[in-house]
PyMOL Python script that loads the backbone (N, CA, C, O; Angstrom):
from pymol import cmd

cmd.read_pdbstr("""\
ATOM      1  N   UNK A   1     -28.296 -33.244   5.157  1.00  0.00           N
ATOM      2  CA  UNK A   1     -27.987 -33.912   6.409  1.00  0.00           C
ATOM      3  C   UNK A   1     -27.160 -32.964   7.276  1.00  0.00           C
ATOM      4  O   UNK A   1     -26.374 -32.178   6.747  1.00  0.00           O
ATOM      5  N   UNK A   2     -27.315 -33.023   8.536  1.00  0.00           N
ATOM      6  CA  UNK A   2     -26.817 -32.258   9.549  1.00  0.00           C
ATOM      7  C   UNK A   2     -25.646 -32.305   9.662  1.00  0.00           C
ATOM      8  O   UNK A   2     -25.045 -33.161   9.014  1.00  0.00           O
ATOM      9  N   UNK A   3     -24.754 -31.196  10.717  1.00  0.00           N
ATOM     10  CA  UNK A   3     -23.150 -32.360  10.632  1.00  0.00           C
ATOM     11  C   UNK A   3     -23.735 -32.980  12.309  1.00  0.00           C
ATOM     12  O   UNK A   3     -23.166 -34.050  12.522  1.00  0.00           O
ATOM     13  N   UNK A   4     -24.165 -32.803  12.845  1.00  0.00           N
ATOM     14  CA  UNK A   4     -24.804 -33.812  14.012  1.00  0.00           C
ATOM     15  C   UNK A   4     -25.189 -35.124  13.390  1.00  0.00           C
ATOM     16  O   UNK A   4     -24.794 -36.128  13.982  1.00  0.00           O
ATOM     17  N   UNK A   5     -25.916 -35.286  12.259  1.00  0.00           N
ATOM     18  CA  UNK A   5     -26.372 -36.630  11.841  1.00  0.00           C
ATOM     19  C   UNK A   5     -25.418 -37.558  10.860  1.00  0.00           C
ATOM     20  O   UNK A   5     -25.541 -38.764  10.648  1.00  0.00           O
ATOM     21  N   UNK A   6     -24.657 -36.857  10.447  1.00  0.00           N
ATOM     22  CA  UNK A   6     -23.231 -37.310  10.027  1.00  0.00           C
ATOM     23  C   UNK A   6     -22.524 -37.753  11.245  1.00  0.00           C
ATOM     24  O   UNK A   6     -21.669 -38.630  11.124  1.00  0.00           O
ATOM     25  N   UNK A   7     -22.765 -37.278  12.337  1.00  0.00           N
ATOM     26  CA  UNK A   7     -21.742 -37.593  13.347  1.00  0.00           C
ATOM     27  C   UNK A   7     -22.085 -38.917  13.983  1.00  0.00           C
ATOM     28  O   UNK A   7     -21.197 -39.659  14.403  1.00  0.00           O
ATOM     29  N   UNK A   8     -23.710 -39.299  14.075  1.00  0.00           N
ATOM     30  CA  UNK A   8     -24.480 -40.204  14.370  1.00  0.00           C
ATOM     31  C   UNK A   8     -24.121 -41.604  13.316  1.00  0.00           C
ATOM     32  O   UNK A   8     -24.190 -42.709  13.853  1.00  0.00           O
ATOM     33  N   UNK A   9     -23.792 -41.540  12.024  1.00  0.00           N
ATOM     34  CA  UNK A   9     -23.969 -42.076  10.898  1.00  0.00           C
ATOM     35  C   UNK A   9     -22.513 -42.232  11.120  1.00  0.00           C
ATOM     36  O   UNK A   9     -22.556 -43.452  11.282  1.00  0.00           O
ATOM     37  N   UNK A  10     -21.136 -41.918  11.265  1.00  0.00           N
ATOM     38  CA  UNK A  10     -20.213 -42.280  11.236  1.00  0.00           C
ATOM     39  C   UNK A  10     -19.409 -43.546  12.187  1.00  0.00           C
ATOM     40  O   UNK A  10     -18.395 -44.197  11.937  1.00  0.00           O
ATOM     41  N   UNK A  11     -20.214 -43.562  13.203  1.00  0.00           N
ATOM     42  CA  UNK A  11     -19.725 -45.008  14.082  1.00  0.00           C
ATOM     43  C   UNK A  11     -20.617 -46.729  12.855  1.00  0.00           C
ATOM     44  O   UNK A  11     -20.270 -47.880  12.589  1.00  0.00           O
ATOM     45  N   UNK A  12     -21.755 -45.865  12.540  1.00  0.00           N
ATOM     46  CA  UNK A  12     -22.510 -47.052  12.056  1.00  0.00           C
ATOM     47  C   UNK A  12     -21.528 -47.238  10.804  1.00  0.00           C
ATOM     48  O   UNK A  12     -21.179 -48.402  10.608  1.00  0.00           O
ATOM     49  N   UNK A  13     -21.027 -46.263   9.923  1.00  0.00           N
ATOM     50  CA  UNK A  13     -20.260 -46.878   9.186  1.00  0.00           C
ATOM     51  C   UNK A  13     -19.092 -47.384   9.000  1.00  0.00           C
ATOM     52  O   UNK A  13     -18.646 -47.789   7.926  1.00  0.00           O
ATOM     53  N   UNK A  14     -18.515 -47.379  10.125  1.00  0.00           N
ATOM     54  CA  UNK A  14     -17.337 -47.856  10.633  1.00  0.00           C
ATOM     55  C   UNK A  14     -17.737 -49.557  11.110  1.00  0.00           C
ATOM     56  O   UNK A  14     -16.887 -50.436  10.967  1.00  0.00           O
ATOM     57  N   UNK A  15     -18.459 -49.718  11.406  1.00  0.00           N
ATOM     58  CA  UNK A  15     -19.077 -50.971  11.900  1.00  0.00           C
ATOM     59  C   UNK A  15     -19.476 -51.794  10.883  1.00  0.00           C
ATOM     60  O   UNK A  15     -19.647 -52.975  11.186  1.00  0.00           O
ATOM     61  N   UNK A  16     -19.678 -51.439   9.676  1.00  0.00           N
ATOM     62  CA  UNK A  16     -20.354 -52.122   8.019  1.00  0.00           C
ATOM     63  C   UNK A  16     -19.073 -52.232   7.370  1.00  0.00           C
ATOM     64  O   UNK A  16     -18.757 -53.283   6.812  1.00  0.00           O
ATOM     65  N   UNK A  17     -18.132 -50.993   7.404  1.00  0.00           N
ATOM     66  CA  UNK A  17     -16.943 -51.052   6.346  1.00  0.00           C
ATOM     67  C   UNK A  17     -16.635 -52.222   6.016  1.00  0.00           C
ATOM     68  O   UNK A  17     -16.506 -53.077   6.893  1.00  0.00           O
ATOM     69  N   UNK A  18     -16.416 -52.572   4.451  1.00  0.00           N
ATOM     70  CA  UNK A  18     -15.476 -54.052   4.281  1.00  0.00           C
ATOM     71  C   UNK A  18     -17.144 -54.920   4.443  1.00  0.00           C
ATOM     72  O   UNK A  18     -16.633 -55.986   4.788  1.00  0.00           O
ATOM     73  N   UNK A  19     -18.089 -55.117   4.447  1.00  0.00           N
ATOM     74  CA  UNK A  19     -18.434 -56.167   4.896  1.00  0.00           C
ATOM     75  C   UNK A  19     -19.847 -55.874   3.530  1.00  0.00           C
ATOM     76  O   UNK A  19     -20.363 -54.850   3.081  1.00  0.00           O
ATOM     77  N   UNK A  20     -20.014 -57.136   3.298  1.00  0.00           N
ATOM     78  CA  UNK A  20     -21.383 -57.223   2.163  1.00  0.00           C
ATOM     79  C   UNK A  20     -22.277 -56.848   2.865  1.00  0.00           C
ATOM     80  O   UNK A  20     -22.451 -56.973   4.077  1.00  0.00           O
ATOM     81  N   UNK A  21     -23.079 -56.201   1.809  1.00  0.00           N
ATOM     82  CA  UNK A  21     -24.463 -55.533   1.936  1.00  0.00           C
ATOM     83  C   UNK A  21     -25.257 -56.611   3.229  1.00  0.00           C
ATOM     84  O   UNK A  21     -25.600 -56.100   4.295  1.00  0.00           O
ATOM     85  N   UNK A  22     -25.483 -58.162   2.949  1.00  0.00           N
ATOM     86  CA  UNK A  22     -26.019 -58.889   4.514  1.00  0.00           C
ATOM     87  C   UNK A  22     -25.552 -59.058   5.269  1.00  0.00           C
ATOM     88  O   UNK A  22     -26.258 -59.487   6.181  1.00  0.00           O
ATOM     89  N   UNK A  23     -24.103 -58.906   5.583  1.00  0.00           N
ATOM     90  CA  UNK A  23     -23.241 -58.861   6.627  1.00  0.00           C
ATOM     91  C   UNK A  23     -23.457 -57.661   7.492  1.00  0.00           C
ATOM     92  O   UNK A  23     -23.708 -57.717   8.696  1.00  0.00           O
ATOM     93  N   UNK A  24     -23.329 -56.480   6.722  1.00  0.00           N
ATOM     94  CA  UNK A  24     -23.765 -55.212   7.269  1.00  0.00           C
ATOM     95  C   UNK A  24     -25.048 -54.743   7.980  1.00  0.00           C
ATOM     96  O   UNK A  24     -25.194 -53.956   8.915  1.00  0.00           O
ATOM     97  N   UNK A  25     -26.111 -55.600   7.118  1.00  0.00           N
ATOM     98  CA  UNK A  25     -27.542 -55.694   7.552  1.00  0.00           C
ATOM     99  C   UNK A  25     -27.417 -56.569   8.778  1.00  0.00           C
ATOM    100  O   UNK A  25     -28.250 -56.299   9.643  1.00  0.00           O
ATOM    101  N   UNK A  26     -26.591 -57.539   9.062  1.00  0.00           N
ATOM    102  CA  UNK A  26     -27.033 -58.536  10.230  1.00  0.00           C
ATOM    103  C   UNK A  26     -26.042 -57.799  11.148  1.00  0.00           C
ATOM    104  O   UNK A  26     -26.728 -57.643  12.158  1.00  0.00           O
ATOM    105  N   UNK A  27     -25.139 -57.388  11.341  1.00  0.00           N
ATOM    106  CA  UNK A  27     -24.290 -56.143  11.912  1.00  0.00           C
ATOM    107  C   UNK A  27     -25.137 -55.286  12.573  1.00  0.00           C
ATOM    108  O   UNK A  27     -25.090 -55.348  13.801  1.00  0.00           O
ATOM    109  N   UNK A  28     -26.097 -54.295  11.945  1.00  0.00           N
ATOM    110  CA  UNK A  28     -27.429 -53.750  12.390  1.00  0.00           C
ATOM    111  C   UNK A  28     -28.350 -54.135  13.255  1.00  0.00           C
ATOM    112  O   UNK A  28     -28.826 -53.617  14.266  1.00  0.00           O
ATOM    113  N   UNK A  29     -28.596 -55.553  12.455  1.00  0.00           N
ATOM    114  CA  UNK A  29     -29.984 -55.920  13.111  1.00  0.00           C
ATOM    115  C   UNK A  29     -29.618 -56.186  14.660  1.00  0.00           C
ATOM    116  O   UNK A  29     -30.261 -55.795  15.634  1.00  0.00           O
ATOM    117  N   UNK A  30     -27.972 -57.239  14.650  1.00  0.00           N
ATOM    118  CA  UNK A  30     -27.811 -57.797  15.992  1.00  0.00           C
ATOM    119  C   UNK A  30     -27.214 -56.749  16.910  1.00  0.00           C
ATOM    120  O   UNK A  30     -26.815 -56.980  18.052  1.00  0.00           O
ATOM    121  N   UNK A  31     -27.188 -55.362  16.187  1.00  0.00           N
ATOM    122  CA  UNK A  31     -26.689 -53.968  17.269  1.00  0.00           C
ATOM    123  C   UNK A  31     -28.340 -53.229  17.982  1.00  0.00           C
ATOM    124  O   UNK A  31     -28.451 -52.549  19.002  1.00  0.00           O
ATOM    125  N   UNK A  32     -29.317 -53.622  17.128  1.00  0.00           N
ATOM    126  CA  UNK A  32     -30.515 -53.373  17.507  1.00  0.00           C
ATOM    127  C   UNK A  32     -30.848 -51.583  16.868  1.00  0.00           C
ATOM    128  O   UNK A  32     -31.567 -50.729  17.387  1.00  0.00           O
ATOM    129  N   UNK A  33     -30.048 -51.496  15.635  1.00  0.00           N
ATOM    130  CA  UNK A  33     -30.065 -50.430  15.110  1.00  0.00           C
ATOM    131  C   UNK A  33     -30.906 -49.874  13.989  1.00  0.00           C
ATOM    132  O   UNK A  33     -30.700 -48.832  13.366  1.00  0.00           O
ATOM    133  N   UNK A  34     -32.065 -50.896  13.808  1.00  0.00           N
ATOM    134  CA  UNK A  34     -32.917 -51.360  12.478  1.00  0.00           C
ATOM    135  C   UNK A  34     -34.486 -51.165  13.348  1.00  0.00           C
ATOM    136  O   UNK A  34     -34.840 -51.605  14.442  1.00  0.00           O
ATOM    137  N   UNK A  35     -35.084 -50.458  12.507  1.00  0.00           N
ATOM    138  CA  UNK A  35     -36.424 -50.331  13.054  1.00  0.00           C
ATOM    139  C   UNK A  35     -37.140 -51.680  12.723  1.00  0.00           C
ATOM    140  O   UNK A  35     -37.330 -51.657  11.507  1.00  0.00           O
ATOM    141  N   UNK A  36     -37.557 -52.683  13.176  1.00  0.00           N
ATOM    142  CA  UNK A  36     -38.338 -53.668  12.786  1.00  0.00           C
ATOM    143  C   UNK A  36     -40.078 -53.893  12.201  1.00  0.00           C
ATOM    144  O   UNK A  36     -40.706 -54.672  11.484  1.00  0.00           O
ATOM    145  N   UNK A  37     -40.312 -52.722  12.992  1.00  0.00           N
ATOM    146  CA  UNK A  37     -41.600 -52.577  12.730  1.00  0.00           C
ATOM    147  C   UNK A  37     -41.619 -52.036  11.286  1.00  0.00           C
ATOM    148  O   UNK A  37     -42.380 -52.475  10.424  1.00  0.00           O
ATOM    149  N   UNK A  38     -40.597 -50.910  11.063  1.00  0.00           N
ATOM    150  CA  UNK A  38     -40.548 -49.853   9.682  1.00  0.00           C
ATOM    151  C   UNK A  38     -40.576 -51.301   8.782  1.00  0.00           C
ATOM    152  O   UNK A  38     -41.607 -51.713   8.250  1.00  0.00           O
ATOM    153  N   UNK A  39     -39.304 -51.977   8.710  1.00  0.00           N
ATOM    154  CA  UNK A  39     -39.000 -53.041   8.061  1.00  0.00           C
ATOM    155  C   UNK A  39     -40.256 -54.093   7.647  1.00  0.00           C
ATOM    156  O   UNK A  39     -40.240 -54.673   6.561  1.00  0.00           O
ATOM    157  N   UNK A  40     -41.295 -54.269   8.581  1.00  0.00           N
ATOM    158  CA  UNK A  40     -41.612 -55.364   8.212  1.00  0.00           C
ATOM    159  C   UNK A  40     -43.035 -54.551   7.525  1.00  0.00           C
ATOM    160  O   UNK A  40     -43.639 -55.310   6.768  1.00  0.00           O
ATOM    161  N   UNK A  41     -43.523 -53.483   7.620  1.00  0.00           N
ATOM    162  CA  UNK A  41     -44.598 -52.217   7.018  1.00  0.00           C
ATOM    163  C   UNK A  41     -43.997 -52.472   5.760  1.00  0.00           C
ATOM    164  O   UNK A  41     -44.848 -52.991   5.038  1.00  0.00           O
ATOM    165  N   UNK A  42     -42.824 -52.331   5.124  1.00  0.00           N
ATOM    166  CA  UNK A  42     -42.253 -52.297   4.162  1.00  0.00           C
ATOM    167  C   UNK A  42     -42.594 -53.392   3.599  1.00  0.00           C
ATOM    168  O   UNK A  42     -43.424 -53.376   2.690  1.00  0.00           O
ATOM    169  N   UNK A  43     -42.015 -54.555   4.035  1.00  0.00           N
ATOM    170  CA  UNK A  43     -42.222 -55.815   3.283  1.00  0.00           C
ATOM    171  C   UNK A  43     -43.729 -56.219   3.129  1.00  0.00           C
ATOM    172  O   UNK A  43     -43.971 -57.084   2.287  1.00  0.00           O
ATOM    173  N   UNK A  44     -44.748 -55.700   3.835  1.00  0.00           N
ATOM    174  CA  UNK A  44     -45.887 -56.092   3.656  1.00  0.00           C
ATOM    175  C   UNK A  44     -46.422 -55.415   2.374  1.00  0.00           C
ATOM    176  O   UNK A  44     -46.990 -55.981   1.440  1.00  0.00           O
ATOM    177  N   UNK A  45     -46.042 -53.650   2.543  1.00  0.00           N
ATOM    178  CA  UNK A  45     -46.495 -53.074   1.201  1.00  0.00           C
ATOM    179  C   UNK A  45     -46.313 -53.508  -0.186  1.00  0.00           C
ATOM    180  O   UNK A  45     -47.072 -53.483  -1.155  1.00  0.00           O
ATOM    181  N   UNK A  46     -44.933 -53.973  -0.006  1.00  0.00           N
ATOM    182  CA  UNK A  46     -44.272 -54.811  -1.405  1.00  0.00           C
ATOM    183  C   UNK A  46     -45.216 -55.722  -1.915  1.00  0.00           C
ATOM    184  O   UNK A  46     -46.002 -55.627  -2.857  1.00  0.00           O
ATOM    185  N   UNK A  47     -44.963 -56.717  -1.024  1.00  0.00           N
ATOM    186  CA  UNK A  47     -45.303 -58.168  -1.088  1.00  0.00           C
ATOM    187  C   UNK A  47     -47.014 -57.802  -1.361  1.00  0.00           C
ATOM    188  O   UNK A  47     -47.382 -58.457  -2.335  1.00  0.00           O
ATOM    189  N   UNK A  48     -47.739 -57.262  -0.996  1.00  0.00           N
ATOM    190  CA  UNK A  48     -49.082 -57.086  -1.186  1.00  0.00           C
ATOM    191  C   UNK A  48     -49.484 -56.566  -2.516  1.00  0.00           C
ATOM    192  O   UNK A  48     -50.576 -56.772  -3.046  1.00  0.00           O
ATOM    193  N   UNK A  49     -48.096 -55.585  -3.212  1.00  0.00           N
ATOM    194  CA  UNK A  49     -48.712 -54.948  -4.401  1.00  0.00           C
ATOM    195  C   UNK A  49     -47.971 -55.345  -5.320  1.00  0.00           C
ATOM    196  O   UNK A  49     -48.245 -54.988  -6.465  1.00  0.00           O
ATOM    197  N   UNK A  50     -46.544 -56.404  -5.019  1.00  0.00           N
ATOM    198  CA  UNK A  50     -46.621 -57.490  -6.156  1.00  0.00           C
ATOM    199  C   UNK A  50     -47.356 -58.938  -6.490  1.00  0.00           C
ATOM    200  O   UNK A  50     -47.567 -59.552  -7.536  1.00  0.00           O
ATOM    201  N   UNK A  51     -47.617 -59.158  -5.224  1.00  0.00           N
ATOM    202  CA  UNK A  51     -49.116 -60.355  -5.598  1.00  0.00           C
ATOM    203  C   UNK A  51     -50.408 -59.406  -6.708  1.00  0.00           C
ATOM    204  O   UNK A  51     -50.844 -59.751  -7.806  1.00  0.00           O
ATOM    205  N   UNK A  52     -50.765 -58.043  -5.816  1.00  0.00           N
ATOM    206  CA  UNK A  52     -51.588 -57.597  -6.796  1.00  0.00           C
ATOM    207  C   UNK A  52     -51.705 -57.283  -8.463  1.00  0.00           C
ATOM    208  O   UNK A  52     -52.538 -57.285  -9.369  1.00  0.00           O
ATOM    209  N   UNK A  53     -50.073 -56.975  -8.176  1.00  0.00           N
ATOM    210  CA  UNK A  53     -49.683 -56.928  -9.669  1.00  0.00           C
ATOM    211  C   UNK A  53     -50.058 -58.099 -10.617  1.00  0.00           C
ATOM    212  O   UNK A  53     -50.521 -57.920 -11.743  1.00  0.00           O
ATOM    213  N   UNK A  54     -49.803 -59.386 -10.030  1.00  0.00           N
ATOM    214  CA  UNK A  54     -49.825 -60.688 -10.542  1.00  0.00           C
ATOM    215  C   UNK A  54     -51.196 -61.456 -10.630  1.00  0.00           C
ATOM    216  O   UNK A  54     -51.426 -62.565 -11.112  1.00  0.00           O
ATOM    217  N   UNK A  55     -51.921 -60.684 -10.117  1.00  0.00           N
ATOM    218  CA  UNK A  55     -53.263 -60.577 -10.385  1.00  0.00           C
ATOM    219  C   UNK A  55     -54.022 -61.326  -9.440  1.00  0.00           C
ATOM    220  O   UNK A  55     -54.997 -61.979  -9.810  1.00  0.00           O
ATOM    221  N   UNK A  56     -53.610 -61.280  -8.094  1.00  0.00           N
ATOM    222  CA  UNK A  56     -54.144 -61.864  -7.045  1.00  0.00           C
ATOM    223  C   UNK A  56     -55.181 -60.360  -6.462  1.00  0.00           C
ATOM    224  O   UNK A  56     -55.163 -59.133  -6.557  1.00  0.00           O
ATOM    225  N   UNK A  57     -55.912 -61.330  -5.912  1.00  0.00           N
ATOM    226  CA  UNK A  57     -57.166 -59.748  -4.978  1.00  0.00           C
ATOM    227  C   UNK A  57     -56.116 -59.599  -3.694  1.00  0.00           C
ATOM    228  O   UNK A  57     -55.417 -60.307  -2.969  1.00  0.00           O
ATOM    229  N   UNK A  58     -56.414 -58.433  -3.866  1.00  0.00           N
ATOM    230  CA  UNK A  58     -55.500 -57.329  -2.768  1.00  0.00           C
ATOM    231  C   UNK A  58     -56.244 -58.129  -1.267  1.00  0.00           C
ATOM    232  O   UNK A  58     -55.478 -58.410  -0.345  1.00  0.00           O
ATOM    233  N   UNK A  59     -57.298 -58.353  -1.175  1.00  0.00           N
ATOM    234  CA  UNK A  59     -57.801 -58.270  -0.023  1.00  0.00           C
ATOM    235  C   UNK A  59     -56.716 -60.362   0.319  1.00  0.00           C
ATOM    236  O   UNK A  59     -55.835 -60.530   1.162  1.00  0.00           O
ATOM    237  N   UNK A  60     -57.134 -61.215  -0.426  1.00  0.00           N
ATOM    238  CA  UNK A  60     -56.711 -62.418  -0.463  1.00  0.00           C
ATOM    239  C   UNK A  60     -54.777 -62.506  -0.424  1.00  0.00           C
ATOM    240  O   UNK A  60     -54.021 -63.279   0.164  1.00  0.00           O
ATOM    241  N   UNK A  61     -54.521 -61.337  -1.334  1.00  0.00           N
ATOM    242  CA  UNK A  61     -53.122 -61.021  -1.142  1.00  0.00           C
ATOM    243  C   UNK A  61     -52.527 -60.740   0.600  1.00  0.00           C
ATOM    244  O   UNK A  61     -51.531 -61.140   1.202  1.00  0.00           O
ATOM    245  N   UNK A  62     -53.286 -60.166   0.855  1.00  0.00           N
ATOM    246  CA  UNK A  62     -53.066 -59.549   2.050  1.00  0.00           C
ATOM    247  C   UNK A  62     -53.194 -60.698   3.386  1.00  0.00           C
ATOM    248  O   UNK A  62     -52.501 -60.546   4.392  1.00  0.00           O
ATOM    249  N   UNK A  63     -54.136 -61.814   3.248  1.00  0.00           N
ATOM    250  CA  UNK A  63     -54.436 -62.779   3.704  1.00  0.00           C
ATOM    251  C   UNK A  63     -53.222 -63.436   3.582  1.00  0.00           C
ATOM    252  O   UNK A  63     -52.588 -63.618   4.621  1.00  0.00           O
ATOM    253  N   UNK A  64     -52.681 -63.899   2.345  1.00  0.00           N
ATOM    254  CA  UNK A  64     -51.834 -64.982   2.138  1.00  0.00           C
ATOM    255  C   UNK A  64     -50.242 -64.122   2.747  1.00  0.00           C
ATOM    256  O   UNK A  64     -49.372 -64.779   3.320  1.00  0.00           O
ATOM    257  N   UNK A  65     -50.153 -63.205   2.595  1.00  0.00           N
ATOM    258  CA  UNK A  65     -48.807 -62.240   3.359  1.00  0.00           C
ATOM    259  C   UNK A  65     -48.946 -62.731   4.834  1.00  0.00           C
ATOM    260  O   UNK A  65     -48.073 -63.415   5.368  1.00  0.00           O
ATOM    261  N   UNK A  66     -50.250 -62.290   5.548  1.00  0.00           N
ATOM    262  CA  UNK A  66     -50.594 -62.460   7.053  1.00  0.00           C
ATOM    263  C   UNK A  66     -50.282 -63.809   7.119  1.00  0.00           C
ATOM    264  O   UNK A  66     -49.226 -63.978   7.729  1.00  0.00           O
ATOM    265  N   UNK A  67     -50.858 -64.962   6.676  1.00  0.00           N
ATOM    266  CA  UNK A  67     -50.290 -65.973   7.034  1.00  0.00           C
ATOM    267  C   UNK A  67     -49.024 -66.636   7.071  1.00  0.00           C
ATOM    268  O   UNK A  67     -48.768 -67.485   7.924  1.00  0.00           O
ATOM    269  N   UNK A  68     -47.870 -66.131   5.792  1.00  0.00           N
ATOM    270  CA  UNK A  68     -46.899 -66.723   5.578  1.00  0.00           C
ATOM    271  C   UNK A  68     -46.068 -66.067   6.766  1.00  0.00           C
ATOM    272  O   UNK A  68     -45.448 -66.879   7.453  1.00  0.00           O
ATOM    273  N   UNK A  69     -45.922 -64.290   7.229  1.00  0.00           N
ATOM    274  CA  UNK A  69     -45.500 -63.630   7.999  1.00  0.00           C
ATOM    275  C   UNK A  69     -45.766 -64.410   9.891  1.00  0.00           C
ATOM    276  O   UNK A  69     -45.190 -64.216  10.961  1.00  0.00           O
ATOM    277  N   UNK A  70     -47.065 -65.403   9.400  1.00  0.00           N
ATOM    278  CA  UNK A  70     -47.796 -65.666  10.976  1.00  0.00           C
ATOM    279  C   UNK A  70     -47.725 -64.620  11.597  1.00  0.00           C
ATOM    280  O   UNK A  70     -46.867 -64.520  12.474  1.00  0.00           O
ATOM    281  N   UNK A  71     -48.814 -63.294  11.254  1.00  0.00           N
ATOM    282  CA  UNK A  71     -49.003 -62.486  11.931  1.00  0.00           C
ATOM    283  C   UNK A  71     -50.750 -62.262  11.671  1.00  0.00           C
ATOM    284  O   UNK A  71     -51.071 -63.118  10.846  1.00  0.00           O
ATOM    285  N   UNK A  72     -51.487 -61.764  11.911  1.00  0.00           N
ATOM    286  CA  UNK A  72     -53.028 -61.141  11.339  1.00  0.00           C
ATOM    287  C   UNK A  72     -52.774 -60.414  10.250  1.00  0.00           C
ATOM    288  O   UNK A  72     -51.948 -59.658   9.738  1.00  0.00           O
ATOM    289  N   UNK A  73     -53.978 -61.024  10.071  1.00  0.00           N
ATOM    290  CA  UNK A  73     -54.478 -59.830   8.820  1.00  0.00           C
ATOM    291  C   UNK A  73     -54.304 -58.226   9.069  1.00  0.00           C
ATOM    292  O   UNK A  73     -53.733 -57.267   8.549  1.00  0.00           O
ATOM    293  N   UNK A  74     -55.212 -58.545  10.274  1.00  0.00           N
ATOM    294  CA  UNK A  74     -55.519 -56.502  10.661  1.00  0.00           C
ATOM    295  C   UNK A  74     -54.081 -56.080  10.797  1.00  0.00           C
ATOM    296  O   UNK A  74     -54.034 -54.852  10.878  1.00  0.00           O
ATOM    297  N   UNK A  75     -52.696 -56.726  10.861  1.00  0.00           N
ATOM    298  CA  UNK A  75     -51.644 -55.994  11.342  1.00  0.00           C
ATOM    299  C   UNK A  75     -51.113 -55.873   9.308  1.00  0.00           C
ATOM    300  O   UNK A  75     -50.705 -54.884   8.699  1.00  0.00           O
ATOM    301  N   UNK A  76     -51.249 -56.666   9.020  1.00  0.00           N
ATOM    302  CA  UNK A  76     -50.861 -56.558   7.426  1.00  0.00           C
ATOM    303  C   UNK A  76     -51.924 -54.787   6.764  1.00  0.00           C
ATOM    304  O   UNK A  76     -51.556 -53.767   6.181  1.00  0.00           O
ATOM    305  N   UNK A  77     -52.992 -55.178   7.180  1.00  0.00           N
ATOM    306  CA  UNK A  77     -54.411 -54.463   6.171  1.00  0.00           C
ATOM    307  C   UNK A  77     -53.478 -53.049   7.058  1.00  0.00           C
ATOM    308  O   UNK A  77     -52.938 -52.161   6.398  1.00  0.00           O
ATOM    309  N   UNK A  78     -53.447 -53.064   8.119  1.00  0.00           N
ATOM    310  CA  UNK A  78     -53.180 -51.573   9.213  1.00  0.00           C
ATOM    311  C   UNK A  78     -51.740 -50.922   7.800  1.00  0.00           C
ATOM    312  O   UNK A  78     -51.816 -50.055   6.930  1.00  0.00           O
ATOM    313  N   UNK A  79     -50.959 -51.567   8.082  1.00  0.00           N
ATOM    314  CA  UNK A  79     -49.322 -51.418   7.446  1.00  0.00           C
ATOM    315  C   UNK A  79     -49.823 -50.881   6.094  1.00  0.00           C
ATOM    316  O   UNK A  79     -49.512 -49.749   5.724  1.00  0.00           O
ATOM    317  N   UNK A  80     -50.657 -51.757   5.304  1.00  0.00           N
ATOM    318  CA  UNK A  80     -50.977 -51.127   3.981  1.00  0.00           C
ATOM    319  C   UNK A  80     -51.680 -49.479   3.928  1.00  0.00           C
ATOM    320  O   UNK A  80     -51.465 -48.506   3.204  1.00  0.00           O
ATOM    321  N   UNK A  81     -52.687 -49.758   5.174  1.00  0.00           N
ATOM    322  CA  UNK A  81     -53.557 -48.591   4.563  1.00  0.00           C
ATOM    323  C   UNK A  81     -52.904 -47.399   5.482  1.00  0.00           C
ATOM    324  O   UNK A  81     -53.346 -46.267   5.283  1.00  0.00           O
ATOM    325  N   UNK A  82     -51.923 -47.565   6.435  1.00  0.00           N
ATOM    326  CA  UNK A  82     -50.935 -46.312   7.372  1.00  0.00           C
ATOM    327  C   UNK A  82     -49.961 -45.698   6.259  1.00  0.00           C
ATOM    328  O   UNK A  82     -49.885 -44.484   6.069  1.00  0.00           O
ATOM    329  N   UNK A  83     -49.264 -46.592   5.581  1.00  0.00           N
ATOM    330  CA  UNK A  83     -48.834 -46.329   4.454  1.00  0.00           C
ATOM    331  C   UNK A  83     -48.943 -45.399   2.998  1.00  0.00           C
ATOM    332  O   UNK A  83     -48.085 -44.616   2.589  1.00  0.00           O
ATOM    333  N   UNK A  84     -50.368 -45.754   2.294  1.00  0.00           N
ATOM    334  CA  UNK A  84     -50.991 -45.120   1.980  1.00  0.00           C
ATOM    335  C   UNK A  84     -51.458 -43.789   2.558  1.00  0.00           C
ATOM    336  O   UNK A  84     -51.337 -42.737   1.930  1.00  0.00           O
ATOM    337  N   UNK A  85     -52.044 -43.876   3.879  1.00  0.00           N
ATOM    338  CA  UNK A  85     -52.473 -42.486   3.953  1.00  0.00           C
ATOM    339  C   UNK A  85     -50.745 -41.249   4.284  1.00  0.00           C
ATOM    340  O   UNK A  85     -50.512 -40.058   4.079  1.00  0.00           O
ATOM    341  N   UNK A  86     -49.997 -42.338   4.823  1.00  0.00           N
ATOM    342  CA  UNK A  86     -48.641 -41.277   4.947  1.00  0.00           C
ATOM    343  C   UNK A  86     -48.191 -40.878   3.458  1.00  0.00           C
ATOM    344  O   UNK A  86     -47.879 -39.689   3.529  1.00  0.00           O
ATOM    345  N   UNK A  87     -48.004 -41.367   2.045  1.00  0.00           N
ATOM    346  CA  UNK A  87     -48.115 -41.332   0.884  1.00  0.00           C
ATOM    347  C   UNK A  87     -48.797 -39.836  -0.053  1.00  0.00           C
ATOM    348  O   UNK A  87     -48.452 -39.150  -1.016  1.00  0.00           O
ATOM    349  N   UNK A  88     -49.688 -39.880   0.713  1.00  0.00           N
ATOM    350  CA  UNK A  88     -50.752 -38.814   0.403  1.00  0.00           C
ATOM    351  C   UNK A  88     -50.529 -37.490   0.006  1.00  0.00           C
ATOM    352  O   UNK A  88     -51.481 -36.741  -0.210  1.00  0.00           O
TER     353      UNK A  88
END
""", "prot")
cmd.dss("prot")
cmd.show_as("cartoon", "prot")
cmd.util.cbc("prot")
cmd.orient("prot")
């Protein structure tokens, strides 16, 4: 890490100090300091390849994520397979 990105990283941790891990996270979110999109790519990958794990079809997994999220499919299927190919 840079000392520029240390320097960036030191107000944010001044702002979390003292405070639980969701306190700190909602600290973030309501500073607008949290990528949302990254965040929710994330939770889709999870959530898609522990249903798969559990022996649900990836494609139906991916369905039942899109709906609970109330978002599309194609934005779930996109997140999985952008993922994957960044992985590579």
């Amino acid at each position: 890490m840079t000392q520029y990105e240390q320097k960036l990283i030191f107000p944010l941790y001044n702002m979390v100090r003292g405070k639980s891990p969701a306190e700190a996270i909602r600290t973030l979110w309501r500073q607008g300091l949290l990528d949302r999109k990254s965040m929710e790519r994330g939770y889709f990958v999870r959530e898609v390849e522990r249903r798969v794990r559990e022996g649900e079809g990836r494609s139906a997994a991916m369905t039942n994520v899109a709906l609970e999220a109330k978002c599309s499919y194609e934005k779930v299927r996109r997140a999985i397979y952008e993922t994957k190919k960044e992985n590579k």
